[in-house]
C-alpha positions in Angstrom: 0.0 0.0 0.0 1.7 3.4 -0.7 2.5 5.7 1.6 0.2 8.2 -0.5 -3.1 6.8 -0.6 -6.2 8.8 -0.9 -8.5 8.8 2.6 -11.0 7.5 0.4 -9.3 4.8 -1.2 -7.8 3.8 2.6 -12.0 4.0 3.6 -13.1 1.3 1.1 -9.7 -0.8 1.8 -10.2 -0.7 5.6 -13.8 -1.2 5.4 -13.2 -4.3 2.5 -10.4 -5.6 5.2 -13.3 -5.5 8.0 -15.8 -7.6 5.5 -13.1 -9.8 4.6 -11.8 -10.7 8.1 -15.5 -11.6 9.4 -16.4 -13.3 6.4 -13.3 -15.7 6.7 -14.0 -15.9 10.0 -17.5 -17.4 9.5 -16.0 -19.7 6.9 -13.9 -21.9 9.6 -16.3 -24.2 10.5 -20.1 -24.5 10.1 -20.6 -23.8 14.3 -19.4 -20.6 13.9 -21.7 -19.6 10.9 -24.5 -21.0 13.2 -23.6 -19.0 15.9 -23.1 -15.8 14.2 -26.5 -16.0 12.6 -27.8 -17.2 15.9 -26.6 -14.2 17.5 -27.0 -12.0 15.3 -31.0 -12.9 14.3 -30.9 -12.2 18.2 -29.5 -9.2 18.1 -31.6 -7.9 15.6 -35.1 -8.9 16.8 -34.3 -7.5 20.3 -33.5 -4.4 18.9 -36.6 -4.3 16.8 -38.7 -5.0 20.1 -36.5 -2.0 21.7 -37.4 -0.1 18.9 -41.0 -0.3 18.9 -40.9 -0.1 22.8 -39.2 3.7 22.5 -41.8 4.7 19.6 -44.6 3.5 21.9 -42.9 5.8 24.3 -43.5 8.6 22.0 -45.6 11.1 24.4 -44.9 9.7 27.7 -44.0 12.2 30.5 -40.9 10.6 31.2 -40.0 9.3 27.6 -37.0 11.8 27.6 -35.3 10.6 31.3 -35.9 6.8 29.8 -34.0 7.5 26.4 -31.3 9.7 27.8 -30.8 7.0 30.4 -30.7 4.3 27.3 -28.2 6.3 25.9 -26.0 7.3 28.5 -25.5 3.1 28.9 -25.2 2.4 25.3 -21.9 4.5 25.6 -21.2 2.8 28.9 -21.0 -0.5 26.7 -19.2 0.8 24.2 -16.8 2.2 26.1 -16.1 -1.1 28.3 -16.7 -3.5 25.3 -13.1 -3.1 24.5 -11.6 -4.5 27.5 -13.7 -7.3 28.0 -14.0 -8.8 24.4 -11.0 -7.9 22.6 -11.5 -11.0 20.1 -14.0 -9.8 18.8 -13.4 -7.6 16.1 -9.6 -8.2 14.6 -9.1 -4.2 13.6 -9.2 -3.0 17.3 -6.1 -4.1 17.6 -4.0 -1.5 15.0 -0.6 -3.0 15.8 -1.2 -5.4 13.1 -0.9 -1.8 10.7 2.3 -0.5 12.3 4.5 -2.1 9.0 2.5 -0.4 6.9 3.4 2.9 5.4 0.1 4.8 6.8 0.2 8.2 8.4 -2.9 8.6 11.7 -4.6 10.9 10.4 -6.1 8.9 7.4 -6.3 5.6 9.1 -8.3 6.7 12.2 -10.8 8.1 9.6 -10.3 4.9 7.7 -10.9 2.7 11.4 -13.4 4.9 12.3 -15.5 3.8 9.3 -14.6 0.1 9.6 -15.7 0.4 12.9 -19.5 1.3 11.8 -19.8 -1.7 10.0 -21.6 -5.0 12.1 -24.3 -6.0 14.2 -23.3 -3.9 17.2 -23.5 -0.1 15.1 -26.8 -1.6 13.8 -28.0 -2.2 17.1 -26.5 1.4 18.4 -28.7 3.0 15.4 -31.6 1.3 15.5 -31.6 2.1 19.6 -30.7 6.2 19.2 -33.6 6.2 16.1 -36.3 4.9 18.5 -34.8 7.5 21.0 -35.2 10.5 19.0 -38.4 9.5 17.3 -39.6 9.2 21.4 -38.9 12.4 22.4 -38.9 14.6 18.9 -42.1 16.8 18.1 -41.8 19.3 15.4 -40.1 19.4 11.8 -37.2 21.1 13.7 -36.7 18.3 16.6 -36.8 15.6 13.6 -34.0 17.8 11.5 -31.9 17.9 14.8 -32.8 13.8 15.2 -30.6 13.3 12.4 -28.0 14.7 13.5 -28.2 13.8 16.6 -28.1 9.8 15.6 -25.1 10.4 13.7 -23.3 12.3 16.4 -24.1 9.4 19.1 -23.0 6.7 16.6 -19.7 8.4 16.0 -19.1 9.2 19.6 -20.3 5.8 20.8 -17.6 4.1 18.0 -14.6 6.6 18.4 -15.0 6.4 22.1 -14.5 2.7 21.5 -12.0 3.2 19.3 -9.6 5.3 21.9 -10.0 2.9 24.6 -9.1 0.0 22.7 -5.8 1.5 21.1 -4.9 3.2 24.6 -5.1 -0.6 26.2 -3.9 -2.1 23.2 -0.4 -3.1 25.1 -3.1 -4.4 28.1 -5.2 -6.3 25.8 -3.0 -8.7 23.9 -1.1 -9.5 27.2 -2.1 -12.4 30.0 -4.2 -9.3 31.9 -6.4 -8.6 29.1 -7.2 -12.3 28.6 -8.2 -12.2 32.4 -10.5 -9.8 31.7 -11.8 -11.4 28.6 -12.6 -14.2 30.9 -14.4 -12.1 33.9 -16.8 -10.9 31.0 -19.4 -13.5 32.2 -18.8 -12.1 35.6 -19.6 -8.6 34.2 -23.0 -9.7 32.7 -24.0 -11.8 35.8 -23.3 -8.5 37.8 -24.9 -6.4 34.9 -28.1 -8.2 35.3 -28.7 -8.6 39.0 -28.1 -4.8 39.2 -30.9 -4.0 36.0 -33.2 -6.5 38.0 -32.9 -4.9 40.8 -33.6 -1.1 39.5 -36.6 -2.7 37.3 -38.0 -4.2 40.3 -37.5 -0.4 42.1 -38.7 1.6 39.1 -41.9 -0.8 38.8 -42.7 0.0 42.6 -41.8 4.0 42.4 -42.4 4.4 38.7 -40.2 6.4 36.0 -40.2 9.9 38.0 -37.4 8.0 40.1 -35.2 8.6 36.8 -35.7 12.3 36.2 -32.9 13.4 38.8 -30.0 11.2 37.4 -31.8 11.9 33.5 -30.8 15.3 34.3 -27.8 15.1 34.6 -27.1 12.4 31.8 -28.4 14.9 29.0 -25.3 17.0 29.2 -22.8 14.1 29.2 -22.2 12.5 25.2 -23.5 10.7 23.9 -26.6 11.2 26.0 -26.6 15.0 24.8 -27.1 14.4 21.8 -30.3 13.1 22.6 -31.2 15.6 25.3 -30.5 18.4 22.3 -33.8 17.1 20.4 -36.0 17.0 22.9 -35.2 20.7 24.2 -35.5 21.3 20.1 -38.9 20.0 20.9 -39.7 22.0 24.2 -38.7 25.2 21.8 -35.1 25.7 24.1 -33.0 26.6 21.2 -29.7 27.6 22.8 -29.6 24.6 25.2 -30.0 22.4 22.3 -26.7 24.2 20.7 -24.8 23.7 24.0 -25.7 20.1 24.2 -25.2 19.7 20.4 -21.5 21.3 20.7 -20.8 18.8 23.6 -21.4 16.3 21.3 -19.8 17.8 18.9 -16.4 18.8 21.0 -16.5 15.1 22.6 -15.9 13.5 19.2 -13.5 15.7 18.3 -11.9 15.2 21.7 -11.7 11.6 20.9 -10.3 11.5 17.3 -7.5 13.6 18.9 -6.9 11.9 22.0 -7.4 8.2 19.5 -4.4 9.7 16.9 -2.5 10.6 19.8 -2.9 7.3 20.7 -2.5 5.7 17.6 0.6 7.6 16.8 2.8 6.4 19.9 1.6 2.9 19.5 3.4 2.9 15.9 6.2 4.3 16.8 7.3 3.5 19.7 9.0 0.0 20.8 6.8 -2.7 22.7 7.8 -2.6 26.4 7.1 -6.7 26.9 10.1 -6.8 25.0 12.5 -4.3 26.9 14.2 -5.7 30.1 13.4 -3.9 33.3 15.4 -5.0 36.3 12.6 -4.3 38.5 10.1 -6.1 37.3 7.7 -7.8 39.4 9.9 -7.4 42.7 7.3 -5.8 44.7 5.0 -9.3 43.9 7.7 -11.2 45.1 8.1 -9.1 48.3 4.3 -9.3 49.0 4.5 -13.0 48.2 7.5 -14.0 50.6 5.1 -12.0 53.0 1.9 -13.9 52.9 3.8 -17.2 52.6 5.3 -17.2 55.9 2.0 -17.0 57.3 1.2 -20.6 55.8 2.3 -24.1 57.6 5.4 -25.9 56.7 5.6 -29.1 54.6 3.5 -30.2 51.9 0.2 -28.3 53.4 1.7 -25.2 53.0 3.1 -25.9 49.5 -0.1 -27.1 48.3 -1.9 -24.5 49.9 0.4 -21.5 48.4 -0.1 -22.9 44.8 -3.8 -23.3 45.3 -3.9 -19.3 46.2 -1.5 -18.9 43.2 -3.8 -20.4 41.0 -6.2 -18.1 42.3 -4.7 -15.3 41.5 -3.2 -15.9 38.2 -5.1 -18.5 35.9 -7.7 -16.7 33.8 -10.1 -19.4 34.3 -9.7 -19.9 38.2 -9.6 -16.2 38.9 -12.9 -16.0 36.7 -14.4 -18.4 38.7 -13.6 -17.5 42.0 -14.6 -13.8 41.5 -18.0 -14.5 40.3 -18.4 -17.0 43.1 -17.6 -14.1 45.3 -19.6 -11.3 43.3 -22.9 -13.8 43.0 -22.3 -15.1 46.8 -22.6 -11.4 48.1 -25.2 -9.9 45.2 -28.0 -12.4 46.0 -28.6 -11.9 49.1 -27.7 -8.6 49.8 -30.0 -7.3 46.5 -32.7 -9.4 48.2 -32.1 -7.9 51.4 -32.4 -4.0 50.4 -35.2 -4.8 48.4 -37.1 -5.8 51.6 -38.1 -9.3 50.2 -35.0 -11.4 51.7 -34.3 -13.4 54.6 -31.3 -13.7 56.6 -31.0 -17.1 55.5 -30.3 -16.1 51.7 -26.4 -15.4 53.1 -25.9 -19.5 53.0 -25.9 -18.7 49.2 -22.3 -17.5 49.8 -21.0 -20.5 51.6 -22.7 -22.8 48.9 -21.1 -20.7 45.7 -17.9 -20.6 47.4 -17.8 -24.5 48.3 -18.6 -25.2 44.7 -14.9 -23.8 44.3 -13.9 -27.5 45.8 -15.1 -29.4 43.0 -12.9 -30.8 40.2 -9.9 -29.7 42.1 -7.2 -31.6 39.8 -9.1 -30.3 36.6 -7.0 -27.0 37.2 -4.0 -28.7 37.2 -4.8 -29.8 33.7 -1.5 -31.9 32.4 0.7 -30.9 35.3 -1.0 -32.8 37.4 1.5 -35.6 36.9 3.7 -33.5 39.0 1.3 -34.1 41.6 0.7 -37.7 41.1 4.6 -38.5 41.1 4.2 -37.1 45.0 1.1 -39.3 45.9 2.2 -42.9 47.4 -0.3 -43.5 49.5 -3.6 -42.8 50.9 -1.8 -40.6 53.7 0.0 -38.4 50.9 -3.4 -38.0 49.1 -5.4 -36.9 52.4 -2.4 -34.1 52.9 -2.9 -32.9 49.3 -6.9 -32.7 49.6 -6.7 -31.0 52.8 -4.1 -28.5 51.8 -6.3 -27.6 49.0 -9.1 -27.4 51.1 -7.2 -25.4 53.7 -6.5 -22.7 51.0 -10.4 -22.5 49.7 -11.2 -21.9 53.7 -8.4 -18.8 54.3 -11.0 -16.9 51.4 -14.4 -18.8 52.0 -14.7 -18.5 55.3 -14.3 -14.7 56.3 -16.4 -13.8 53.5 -19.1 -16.0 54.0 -18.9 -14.6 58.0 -19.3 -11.1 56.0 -22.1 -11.9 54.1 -23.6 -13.0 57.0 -23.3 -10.4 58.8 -24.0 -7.6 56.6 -27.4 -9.6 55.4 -28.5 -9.8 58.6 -27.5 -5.8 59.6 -29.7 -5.1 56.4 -32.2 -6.9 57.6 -32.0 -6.1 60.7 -32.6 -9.7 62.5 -29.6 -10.0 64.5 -30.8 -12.9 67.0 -30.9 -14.4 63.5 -27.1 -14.4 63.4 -25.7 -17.1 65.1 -27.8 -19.7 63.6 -27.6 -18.5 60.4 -23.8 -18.8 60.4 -24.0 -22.1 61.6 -25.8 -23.5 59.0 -23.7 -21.6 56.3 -20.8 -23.7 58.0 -22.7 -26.6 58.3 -23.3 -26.5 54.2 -19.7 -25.4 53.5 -18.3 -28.6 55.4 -21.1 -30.4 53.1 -19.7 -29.1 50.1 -16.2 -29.4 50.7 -16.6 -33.0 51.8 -18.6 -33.6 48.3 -16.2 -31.7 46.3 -13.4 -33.8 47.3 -15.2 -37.4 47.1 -16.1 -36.0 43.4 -12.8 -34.3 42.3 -11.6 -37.8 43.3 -14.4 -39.7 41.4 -15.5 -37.3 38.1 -12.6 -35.6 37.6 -13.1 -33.7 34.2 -10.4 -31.0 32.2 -10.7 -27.4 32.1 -9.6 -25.9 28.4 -7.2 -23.3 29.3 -7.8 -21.3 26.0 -11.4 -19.6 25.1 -13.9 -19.8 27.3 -15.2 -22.9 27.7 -15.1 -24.6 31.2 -15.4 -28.2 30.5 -13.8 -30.1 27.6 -15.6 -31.8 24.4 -17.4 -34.9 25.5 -16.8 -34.4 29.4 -20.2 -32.0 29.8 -22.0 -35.1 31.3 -19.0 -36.0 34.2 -19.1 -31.8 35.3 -23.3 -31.7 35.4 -22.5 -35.0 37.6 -19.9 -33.9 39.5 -21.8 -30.4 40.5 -25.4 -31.0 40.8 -25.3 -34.7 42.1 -22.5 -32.9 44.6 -24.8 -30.3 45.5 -27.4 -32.2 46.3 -25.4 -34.8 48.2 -24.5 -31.8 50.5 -27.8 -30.8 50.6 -28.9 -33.9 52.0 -25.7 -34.0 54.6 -27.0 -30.6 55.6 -30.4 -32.2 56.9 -29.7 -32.8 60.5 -28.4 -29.6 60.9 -31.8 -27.7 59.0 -34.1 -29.8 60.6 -32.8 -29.0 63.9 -33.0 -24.8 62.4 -36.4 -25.1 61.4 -37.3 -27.3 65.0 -35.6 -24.1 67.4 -37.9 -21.6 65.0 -41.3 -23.6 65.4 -40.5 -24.4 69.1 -42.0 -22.1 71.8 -39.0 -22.3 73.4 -36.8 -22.0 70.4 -35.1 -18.8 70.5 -33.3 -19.2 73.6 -31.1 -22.1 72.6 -31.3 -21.0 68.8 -27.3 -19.7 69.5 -25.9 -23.3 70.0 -26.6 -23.8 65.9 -23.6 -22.0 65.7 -21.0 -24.1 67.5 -22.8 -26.9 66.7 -23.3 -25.9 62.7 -19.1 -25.3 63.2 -18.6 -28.7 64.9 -20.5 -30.3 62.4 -19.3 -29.0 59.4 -15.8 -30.1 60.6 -16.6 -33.4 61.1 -18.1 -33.9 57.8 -15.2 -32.2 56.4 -12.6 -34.4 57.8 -14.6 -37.4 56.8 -14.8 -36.8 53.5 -11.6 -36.3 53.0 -11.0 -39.3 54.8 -12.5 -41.3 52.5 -11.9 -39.6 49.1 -8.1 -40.0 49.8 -8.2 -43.8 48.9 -10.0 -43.3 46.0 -6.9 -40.3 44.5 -4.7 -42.6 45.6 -6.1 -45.5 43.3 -7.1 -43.4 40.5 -4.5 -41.0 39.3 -4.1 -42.8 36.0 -7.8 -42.0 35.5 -7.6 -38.7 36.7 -4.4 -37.6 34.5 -6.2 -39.1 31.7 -9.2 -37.2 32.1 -8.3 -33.6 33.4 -5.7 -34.0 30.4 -7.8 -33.8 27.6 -8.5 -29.8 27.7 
């Protein structure tokens, strides 16, 4: 390509590369193609739905605070959608230009193009055109309209744009592939906290939106917006202003993106300078917390079970949601005023789920750890270590949530029995995650985001529900006896012993099961290599 090309003939080229690159990627296999139609025929129907939902709008007293609100998150998304699914479109990341003989200027205009071409600008359009058309009344609000839906377009794709080539270094590294993988965690978190202001907005109605509304109509690409309907309410000079914040914010970030853009191509890659400091304050906070752990093989095991942790994409992932679910559930439930104190065993239960398929993280290298098993002795050490190390997290934060349910709540007698059954069930869980890590162990692929390999679904939906119900049903003495204190007249007044006796319990069962899932490691690592090798 010559260093002189046209910005028009870069357009077409960049835009052809964009429609090349997504058509070979549908033509890898036949799932993908599915998918992709799947999703997109998705896609497209919800925001048709959407879009009939704003028209319907049209005329509504609080149709503006609703589509400035829509807005003002549609940039949200496109601002984060960068971070957490760099995969998925190729030209986000422009270091694969930087041989090329092309100058910024012309390329962001020719990215910036490229950029509006796929299902999610379709989806930004059709969402903005069922905003305007909501809140525009007069032939001067719909001349505005159309302006405005190109201004929030282009904002909502350069804004993109500038975050993605500003963590471009971040992105392509083992960080950004962690936060690739905590995407799900986003969405769960996403969702629980829409529920919950649904749930609010249906009990309070839409007035409840007009304070933050008001403020969102001056921030792009919600402005843009906000600069039809005061077209509409005859406000002239405020639509102006909120027109040339529009305005000023994409220029702002077609400066900020070349500015970007231009020290990315020309300056070197620092993952491949040396830097004699790296990672030296990691290893002074890790020779820290170490000490802290026992000696022998308990504490080694332990340390790499909180390694893992910390720095395998799919464990971190997992863990993290555990602990982001665990605390959402019943805390949402408790400040809506329909929970129960109760709702905090949900922590201990996502948390001891955390104990299942323990070797399946090891993947392959877990023949390091068979070469150290001998005997039943060495595999009860190994299982308790790793056991050990899910308690350090699981059990101060399920004593958290308890309390801080409860405080919501307000039913503080509540307390003691409530933490003894959550201890009670995480004894349950960690004794059926070990007797099932030992019998259906299955592998974790360590690339994409699949958690379970081809042809293993059927041992993980084993080896997690028919665990959780087996803990469920080891929990029964210790629930029967709850519900007997609260139905007995005398009940409340010995209600505290659930909690030394949910502890006591929960110990017991814990020790036993690893007591008698250590035979069955011992006499199956063959089996297990086999199968938590196949990811």
């Amino acid at each position: 390509m010559s260093g002189v090309t046209s910005a028009p003939g870069l357009v077409s080229v960049v835009v052809r590369l964009k429609l090349s690159l997504l058509r070979n990627g549908l033509r890898q296999s036949g799932g993908r193609r599915a998918a992709y139609a799947a999703s997109a025929g998705f896609t497209l129907l919800f925001a048709a739905l959407q879009l009939t939902g704003l028209i319907a709008l049209r005329g509504h007293a609080h149709a503006e605070s609703v589509v400035v609100l829509l807005v003002a998150v549609l940039g949200l998304g496109w601002a984060v959608m960068p971070l957490f699914f760099p995969g998925g479109d190729e030209t986000l990341d422009p270091t694969r230009l930087v041989m090329l003989p092309l100058r910024p200027r012309p390329l962001v205009r020719a990215l910036l193009a490229a950029s509006l071409v796929g299902i999610g600008p379709l989806f930004t359009m059709l969402m903005l055109v069922g905003s305007v058309v909501a809140v525009a009344h007069g032939a001067a609000a719909y001349v505005v309209a159309v302006v405005a839906v190109v201004l929030g377009l282009l904002v909502c794709v350069a804004l993109a744009r500038a975050v993605a080539t500003a963590n471009v270094r971040l992105l392509t590294s083992r960080r950004g592939r962690d936060l690739a993988v905590l995407s799900g965690l986003v969405i769960a978190v996403g969702a629980q906290v829409v529920n919950f202001g649904a749930q609010r907005l249906g009990t309070t109605g839409l007035g409840q939106l007009d304070p933050v509304a008001d403020v969102l109509r001056w921030l792009p690409p919600a402005s843009a917006v906000g600069a039809v309907d005061s077209v509409s309410e005859g406000a002239y000079a405020v639509a102006a202003a909120q027109l040339a914040l529009s305005a000023g914010a994409l220029a702002g970030l077609v400066g900020v993106w070349a500015r970007s853009l231009t020290r990315l191509m020309t300056s070197p890659d620092g993952s491949t300078l040396r830097t004699a400091e790296r990672d030296t304050p990691d290893r002074r906070g890790a020779a820290g917390w170490t000490r802290l752990l026992p000696g022998g093989r308990t504490g080694t095991v332990m340390e790499r079970g909180l390694r893992y942790v910390w720095r395998d994409p799919k464990t971190k992932a997992a863990w993290v949601t555990s602990l982001a679910i665990g605390l959402i559930v019943p805390v949402f439930n408790a400040l809506q005023g329909t929970g129960s104190p109760y709702f905090a065993c949900f922590a201990a239960g996502m948390l001891g789920i955390q104990m299942y398929n323990q070797f399946g993280q090891d993947t392959s290298a877990f023949w390091m750890v068979a070469m150290t098993i001998s005997s039943s002795r060495d595999a009860y050490v190994e299982l308790r270590a790793r056991a050990l190390a899910l308690l350090v997290i699981a059990l101060p934060y399920a004593t958290l949530v308890t309390v801080v349910t409860t405080a919501l709540l307000g039913d503080w007698p509540k307390l003691p029995e409530v933490l003894g059954l959550s201890l009670a069930l995480l004894g349950a869980m960690l004794t059926t995650g070990a007797w099932t890590s030992a019998r259906f162990p299955y592998s974790i692929p360590q690339e994409g985001y699949k958690n379970v390999a081809p042809g293993q679904t059927g041992l993980a939906w084993i080896s997690v529900v028919g665990g959780m119900v087996s803990a469920a049903l080891l929990c029964a003495p210790v629930i029967a006896l709850t519900i007997w204190l609260n139905v007995s007249a005398d009940g409340d007044a010995w209600s505290w012993l659930l909690l030394p006796g949910g502890a006591a319990y929960g110990t017991a069962l814990t020790l036993l099961g690893l007591r008698l899932a250590a035979p069955r490691v011992a006499e199956r690592l063959p089996e297990i290599l086999t199968a938590v090798s196949k990811g």
